[in-house]
C-alpha positions in Angstrom: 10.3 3.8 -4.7 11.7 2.1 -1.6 11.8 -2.1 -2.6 9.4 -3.2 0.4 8.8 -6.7 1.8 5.9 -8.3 1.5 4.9 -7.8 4.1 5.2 -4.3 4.4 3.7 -4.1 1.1 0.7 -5.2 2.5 1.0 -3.6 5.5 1.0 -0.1 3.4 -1.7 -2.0 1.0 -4.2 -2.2 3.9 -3.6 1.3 5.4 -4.1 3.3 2.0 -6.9 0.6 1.0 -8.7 1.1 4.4 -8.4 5.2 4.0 -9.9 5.4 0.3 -12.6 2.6 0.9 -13.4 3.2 4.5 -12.9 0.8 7.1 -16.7 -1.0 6.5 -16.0 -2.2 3.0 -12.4 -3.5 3.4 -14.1 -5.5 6.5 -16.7 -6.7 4.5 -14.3 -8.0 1.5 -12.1 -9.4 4.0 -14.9 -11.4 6.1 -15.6 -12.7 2.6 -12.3 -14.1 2.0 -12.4 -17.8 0.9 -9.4 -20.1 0.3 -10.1 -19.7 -3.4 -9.5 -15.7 -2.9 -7.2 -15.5 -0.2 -4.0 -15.7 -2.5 -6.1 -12.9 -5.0 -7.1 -10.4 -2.4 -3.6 -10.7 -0.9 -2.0 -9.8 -4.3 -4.3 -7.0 -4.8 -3.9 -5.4 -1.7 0.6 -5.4 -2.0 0.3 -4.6 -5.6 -2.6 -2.6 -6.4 -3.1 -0.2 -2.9 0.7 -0.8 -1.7 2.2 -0.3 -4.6 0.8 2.0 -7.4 -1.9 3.7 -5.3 1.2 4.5 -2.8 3.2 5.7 -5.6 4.0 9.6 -5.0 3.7 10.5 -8.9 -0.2 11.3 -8.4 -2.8 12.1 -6.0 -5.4 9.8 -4.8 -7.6 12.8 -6.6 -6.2 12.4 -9.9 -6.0 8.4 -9.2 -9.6 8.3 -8.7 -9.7 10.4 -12.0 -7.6 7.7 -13.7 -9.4 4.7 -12.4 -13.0 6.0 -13.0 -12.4 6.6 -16.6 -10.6 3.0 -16.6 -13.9 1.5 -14.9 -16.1 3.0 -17.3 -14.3 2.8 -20.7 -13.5 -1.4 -20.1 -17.4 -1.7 -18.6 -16.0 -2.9 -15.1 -19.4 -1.6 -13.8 -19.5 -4.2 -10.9 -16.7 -1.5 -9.0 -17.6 1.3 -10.1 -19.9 2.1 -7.1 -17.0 1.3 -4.8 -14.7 3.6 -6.7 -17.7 6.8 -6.9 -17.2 6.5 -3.1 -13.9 6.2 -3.4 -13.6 9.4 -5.1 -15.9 11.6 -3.4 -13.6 9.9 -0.3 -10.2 11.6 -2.0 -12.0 14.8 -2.8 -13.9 14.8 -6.0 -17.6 15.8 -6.3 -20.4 14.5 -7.9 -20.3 17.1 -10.8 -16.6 16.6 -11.1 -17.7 12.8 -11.3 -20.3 13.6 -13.7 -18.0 15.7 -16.0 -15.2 13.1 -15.9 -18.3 10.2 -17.2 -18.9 13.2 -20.1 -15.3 12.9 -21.2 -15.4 9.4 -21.0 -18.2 9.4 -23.5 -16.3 10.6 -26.0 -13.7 8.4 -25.9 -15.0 5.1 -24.6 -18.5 5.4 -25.9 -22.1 6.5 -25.0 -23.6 3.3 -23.9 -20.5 2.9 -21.6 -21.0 6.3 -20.2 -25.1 6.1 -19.7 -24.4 3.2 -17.4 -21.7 5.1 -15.6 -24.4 7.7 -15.0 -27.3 5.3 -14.2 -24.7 4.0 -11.3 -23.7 7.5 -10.4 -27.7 8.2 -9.3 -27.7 4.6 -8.0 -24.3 4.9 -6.3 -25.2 8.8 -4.7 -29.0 10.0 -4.8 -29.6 13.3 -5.3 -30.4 15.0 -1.9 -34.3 14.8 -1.0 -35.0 12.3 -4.1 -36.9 9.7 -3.1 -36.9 10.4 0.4 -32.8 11.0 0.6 -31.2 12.5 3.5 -30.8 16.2 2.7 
């Protein structure tokens, strides 16, 4: 991989963070910068989106993969709505989604994965449940 500047790490941060989380939520995170997060959101968006979600080893499919088995198996339930989006976003669907919270039961645990699906219904209704746009 190309050594980047700063800069441009960030540059390349925002423009792969923007396209997997949409435009909306990076605005929202980034009207909610305080100077207590400035430094933290800054480092997150050179290192984790302009650096290892940039990387050319994997897809943003198989990323998504990656970090929703990651999300669930360490209990990091407070993003794992973001990152559901996320991956629908880079091309997975819900029973993918579901399947890959199946796997993650085995490994990581039942309670782990019931919460994963409890957010997955939370996260994207089924269509016409409880008055859901079909």
């Amino acid at each position: 991989m190309t050594d980047l500047s700063d800069s441009a790490r960030y540059e390349q941060g925002m423009s792969v963070r923007r396209q997997v989380l949409g435009d909306a939520h990076v605005d929202r995170a980034n009207a909610a910068i305080t100077p207590d997060t400035t430094d933290f959101q800054n480092f997150i968006t050179r290192t984790a989106w302009g650096d290892v979600w940039s990387r050319p080893g994997l897809d943003r499919r198989s990323r998504s993969i990656s970090v929703l088995s990651s999300l669930v198996a360490h209990g990091h339930d407070e993003e794992l709505a973001m990152h559901i989006r996320a991956a629908i976003t880079n091309g997975l669907t819900r029973e993918e989604i579901g399947e890959i919270f199946l796997q993650t039961a085995i490994y990581s645990g039942v309670p782990a994965a019931n919460t994963a699906f409890r957010i997955l219904q939370q996260t994207l209704p089924q269509p016409g449940a409880d008055g859901a746009a079909e």
